[in-house]
Structure formats: structure tokens, C-alpha cells
DODO-700583 format. One record per residue (C-alpha): residue number from 1; x, y, z. Coordinates in pm, 1 decimal. Example, Ala and Ser with C-alpha at 12.3 -4.5 7.8 and 13.67 -1.06 7.14 Angstrom:
2
<guse><pos>1</pos><east>1230.0</east><north>-450.0</north><up>780.0</up></guse>
<guse><pos>2</pos><east>1367.0</east><north>-106.0</north><up>714.0</up></guse>
//
This chain:
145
<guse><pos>1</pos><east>-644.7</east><north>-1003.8</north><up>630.6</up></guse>
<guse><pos>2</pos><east>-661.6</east><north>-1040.9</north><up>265.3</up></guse>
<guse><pos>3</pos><east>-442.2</east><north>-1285.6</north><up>70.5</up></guse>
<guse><pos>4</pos><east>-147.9</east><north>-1139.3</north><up>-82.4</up></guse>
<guse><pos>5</pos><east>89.6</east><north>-1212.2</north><up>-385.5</up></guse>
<guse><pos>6</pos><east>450.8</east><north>-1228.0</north><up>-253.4</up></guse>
<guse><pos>7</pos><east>714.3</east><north>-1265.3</north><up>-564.5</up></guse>
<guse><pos>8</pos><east>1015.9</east><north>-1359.2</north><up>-438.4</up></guse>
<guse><pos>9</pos><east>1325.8</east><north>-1107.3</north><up>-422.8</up></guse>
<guse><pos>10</pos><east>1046.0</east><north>-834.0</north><up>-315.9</up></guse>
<guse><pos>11</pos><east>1228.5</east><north>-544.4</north><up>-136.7</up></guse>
<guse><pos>12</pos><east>1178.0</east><north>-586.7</north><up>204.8</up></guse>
<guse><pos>13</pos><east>946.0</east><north>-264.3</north><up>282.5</up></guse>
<guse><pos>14</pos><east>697.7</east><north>-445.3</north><up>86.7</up></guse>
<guse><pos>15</pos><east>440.1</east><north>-743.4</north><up>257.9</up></guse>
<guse><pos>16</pos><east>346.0</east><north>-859.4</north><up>-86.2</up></guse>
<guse><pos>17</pos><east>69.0</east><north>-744.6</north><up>-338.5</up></guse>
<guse><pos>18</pos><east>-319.5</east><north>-742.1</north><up>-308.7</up></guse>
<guse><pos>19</pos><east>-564.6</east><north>-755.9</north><up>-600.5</up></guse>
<guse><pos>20</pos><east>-816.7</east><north>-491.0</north><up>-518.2</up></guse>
<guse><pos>21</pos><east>-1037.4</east><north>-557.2</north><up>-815.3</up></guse>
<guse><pos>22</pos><east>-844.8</east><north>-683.9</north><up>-1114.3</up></guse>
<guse><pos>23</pos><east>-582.2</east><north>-428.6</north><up>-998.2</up></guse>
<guse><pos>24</pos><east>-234.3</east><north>-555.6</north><up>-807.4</up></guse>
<guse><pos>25</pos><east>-191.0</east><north>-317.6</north><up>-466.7</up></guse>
<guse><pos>26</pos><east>164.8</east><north>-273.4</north><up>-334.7</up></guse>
<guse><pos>27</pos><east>148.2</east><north>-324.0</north><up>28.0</up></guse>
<guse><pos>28</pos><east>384.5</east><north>-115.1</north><up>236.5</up></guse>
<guse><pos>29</pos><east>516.3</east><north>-218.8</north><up>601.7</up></guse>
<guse><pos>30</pos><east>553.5</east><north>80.1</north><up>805.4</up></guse>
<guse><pos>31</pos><east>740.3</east><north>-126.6</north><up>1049.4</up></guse>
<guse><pos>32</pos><east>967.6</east><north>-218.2</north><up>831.2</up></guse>
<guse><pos>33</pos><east>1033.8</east><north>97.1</north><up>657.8</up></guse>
<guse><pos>34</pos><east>1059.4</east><north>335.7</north><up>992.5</up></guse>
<guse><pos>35</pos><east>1263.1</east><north>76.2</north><up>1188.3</up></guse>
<guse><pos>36</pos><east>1039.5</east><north>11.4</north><up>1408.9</up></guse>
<guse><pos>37</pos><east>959.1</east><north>-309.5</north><up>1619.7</up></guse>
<guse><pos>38</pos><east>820.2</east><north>-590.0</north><up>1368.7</up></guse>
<guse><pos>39</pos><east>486.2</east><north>-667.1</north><up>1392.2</up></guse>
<guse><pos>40</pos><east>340.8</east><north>-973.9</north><up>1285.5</up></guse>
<guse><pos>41</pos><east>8.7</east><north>-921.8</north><up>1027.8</up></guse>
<guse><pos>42</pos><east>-260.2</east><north>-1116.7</north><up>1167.6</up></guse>
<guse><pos>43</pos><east>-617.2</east><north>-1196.3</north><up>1063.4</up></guse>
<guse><pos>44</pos><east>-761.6</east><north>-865.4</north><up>1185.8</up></guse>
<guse><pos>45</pos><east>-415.4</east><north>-668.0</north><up>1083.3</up></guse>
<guse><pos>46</pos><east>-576.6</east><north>-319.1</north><up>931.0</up></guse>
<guse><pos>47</pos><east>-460.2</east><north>-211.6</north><up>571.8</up></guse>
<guse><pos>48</pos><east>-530.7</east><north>159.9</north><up>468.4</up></guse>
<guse><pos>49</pos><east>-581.4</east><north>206.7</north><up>47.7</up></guse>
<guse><pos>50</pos><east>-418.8</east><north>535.4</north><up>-63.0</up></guse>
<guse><pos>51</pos><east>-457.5</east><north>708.1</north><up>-379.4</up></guse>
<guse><pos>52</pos><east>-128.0</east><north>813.5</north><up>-492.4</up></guse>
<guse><pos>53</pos><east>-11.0</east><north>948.8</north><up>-802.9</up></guse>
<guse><pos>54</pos><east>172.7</east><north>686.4</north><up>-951.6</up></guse>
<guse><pos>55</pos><east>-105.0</east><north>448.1</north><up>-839.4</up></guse>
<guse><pos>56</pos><east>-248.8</east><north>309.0</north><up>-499.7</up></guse>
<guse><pos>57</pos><east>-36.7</east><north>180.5</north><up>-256.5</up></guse>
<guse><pos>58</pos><east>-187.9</east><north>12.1</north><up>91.1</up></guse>
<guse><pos>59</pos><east>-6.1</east><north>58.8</north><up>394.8</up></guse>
<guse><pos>60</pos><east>-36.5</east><north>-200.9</north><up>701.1</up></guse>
<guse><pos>61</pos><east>-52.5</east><north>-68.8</north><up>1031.8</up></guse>
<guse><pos>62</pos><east>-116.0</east><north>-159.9</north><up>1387.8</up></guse>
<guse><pos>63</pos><east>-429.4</east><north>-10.0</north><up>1447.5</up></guse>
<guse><pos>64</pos><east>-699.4</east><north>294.2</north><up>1361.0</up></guse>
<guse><pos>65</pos><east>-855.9</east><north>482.6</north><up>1621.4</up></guse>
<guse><pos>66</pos><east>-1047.4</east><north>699.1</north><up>1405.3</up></guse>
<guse><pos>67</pos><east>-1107.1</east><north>801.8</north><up>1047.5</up></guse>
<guse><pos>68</pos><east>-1142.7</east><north>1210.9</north><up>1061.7</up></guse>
<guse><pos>69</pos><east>-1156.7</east><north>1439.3</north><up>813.4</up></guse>
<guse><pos>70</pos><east>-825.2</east><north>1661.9</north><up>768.6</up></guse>
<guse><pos>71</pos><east>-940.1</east><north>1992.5</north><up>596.8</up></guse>
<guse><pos>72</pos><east>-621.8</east><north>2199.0</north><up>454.0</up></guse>
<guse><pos>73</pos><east>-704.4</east><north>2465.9</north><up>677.7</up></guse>
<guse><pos>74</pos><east>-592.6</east><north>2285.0</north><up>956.0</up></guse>
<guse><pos>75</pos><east>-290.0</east><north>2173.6</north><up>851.6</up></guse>
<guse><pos>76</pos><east>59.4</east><north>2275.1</north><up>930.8</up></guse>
<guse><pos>77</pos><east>387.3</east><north>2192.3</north><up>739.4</up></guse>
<guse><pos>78</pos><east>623.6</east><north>2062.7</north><up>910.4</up></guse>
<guse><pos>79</pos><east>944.8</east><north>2270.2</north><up>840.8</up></guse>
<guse><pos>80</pos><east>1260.2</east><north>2008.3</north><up>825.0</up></guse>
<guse><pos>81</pos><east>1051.3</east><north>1703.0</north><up>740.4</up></guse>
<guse><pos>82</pos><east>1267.6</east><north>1530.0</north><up>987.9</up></guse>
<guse><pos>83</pos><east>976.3</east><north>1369.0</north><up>1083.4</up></guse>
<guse><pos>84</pos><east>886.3</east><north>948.8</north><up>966.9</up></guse>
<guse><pos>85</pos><east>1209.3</east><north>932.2</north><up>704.9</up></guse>
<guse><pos>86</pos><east>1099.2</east><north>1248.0</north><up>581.5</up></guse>
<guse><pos>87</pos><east>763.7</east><north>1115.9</north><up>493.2</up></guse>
<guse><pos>88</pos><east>557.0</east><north>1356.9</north><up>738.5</up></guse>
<guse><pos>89</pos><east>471.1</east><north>1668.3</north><up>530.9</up></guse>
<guse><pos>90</pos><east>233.0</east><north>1813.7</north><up>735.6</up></guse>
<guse><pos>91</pos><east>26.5</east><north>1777.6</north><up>1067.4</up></guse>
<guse><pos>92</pos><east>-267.5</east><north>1903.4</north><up>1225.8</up></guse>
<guse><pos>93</pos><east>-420.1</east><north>1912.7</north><up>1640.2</up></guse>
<guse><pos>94</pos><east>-643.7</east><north>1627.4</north><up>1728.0</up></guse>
<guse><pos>95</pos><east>-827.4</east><north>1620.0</north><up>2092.0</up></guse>
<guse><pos>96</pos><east>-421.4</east><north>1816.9</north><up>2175.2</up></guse>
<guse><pos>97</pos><east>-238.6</east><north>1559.9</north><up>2007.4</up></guse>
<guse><pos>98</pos><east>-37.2</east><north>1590.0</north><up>1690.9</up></guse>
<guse><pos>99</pos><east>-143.8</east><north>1377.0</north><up>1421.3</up></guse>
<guse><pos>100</pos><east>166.7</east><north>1309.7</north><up>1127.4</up></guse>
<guse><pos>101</pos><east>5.9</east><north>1331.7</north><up>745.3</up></guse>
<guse><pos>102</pos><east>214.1</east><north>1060.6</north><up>516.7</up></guse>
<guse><pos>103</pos><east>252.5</east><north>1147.3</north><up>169.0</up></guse>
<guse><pos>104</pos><east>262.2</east><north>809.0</north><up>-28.1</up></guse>
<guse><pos>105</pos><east>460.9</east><north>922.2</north><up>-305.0</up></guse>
<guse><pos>106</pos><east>784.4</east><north>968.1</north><up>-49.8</up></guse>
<guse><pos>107</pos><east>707.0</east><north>637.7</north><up>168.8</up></guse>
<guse><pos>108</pos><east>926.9</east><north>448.9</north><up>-59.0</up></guse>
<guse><pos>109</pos><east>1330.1</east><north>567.0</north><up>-89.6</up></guse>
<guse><pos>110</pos><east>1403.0</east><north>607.7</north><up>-488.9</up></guse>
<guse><pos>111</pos><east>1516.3</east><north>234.7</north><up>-543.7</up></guse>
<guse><pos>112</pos><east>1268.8</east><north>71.7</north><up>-348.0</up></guse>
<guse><pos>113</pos><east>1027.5</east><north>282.5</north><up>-597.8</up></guse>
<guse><pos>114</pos><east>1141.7</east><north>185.1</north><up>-907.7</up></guse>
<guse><pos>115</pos><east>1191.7</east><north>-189.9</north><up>-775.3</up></guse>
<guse><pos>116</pos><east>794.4</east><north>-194.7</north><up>-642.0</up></guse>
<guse><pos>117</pos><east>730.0</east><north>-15.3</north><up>-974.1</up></guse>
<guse><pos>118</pos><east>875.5</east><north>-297.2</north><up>-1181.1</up></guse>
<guse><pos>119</pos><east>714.6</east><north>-532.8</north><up>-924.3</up></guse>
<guse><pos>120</pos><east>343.0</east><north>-403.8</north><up>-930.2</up></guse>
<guse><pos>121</pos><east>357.4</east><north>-407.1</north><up>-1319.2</up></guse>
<guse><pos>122</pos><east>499.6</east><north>-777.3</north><up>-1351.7</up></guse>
<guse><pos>123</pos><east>214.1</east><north>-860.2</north><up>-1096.2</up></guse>
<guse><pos>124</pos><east>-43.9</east><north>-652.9</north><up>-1273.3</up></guse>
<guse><pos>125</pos><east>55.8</east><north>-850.1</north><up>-1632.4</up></guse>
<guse><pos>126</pos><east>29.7</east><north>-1217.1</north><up>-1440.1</up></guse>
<guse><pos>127</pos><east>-385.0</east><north>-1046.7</north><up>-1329.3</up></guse>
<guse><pos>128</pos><east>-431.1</east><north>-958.7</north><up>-1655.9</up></guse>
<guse><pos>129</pos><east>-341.0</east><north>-1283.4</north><up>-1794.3</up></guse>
<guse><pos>130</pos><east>-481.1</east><north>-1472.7</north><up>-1520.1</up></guse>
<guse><pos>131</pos><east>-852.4</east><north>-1262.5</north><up>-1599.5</up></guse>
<guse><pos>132</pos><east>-800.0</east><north>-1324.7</north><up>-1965.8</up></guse>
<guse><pos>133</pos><east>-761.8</east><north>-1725.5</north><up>-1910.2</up></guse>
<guse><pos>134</pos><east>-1085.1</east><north>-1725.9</north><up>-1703.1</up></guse>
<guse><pos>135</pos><east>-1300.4</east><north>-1544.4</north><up>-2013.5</up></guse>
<guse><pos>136</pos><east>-1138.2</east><north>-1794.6</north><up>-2227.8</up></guse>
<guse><pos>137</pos><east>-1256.7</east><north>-2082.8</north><up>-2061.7</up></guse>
<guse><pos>138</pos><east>-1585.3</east><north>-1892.3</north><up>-1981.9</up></guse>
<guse><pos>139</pos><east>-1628.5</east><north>-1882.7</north><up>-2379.5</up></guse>
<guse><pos>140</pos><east>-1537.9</east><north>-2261.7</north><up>-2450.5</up></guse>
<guse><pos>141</pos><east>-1798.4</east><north>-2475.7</north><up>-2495.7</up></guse>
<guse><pos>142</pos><east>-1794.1</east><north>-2778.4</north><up>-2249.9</up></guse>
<guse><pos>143</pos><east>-1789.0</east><north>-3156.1</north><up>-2433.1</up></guse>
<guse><pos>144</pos><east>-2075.6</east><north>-3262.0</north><up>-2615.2</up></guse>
<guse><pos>145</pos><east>-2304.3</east><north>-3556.7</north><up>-2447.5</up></guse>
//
């Protein structure tokens, strides 16, 4: 699993922070979030990239069968949302099973939003910097022989 940046006081839905190219990645534990028995990222642990409006946000998870297509035709809304926190908004039929669609933008409750907000941007600053140091010392000329 990729390295990630882990500032301390995080809230605790979050495993940390991964630069996806120049770009800091809140990482979400599910486990964590839905109450659900702690699992223990590993080497091979799979992390999904979302696009979500404020951003992306990367989710860890225990494991992916499949990546399939979910056309809007297919889907069904899920009347009381009772369903994953409230984080389910829709579903569709896969093979007879019912598979739960997340919507990133509700994964988070309101406070753990604006705290992962204030995190990402912190995190995103100390990149910047960090990319900005290297193209300085890129452009410096080494000593003279």
C-alpha cells in the first residue's frame, strides 16, 4: 500500500493522506466510519480514488471483486437512506445481489468534513512547498571545482 501522511490530531475516520501526483488524497476508513470490525491495512490493502465534488477522497476497503459499470438506468434510490450512515443513495442487481452506491460527499459527518477539509489543505500547502524546495535546488548551481 502506498505511504501515507498522518498529521497528528487527524479525526479518526481518516488513515492519513496520499500524494496522488503533487495532490494530498484524504483517505477514508470505512471500518472505522460504519463501526465495523477494524481491519488492519496491509501491503496489498486496496484503496479506491473517487472524484468528488469538493475534491478526491480514497476510500480503503477489504477487497474488490469486480469493477462493473453502473449505468443510471439501473439504479434504484433507496427511499430512507437508512442504509451505510445514510451514505447509500442508490443500488442496483448484480448476478441477484444488491450492490450499495456510496456518495463521497456524505461519507464524512459535517465536522469530520470541515476538519479533513482544513487537514487536506494544510497537507496540500506542506506538497506545495515541499515541490517548490526541490525546483529550487534543481536551479542552484552545484560548487565550482
Amino acid at each position: 500500500m502506498a505511504t501515507l501522511f498522518t498529521p497528528p490530531g487527524m479525526p479518526s475516520g481518516l488513515a492519513g493522506f496520499l500524494d496522488l501526483r503533487g495532490t494530498a488524497v484524504p483517505v477514508v476508513r470505512l471500518d472505522r466510519l460504519f463501526d465495523l470490525p477494524e481491519q488492519q491495512p496491509g501491503l496489498h490493502t486496496p484503496m479506491i480514488v473517487l472524484r468528488g465534488s469538493d475534491g478526491p477522497i480514497a476510500i480503503l476497503v477489504e477487497s474488490v471483486r469486480d469493477i462493473v459499470p453502473a449505468p443510471s438506468s439501473r439504479l434504484i434510490n433507496i427511499p430512507n437512506r437508512r442504509i451505510f450512515g445514510d451514505c447509500a443513495t442508490a443500488e442496483f442487481q448484480l448476478d441477484g445481489e444488491p450492490i450499495h452506491l456510496l456518495s463521497p460527499a456524505t461519507l464524512l459527518n459535517a465536522n469530520e468534513t470541515r476538519l479533513q477539509a482544513n487537514y487536506t489543505a494544510t497537507v496540500q500547502a506542506r506538497l506545495l512547498h515541499m515541490e517548490e524546495r526541490r525546483e529550487i535546488e534543481l536551479c542552484t548551481p552545484g560548487p565550482r571545482l
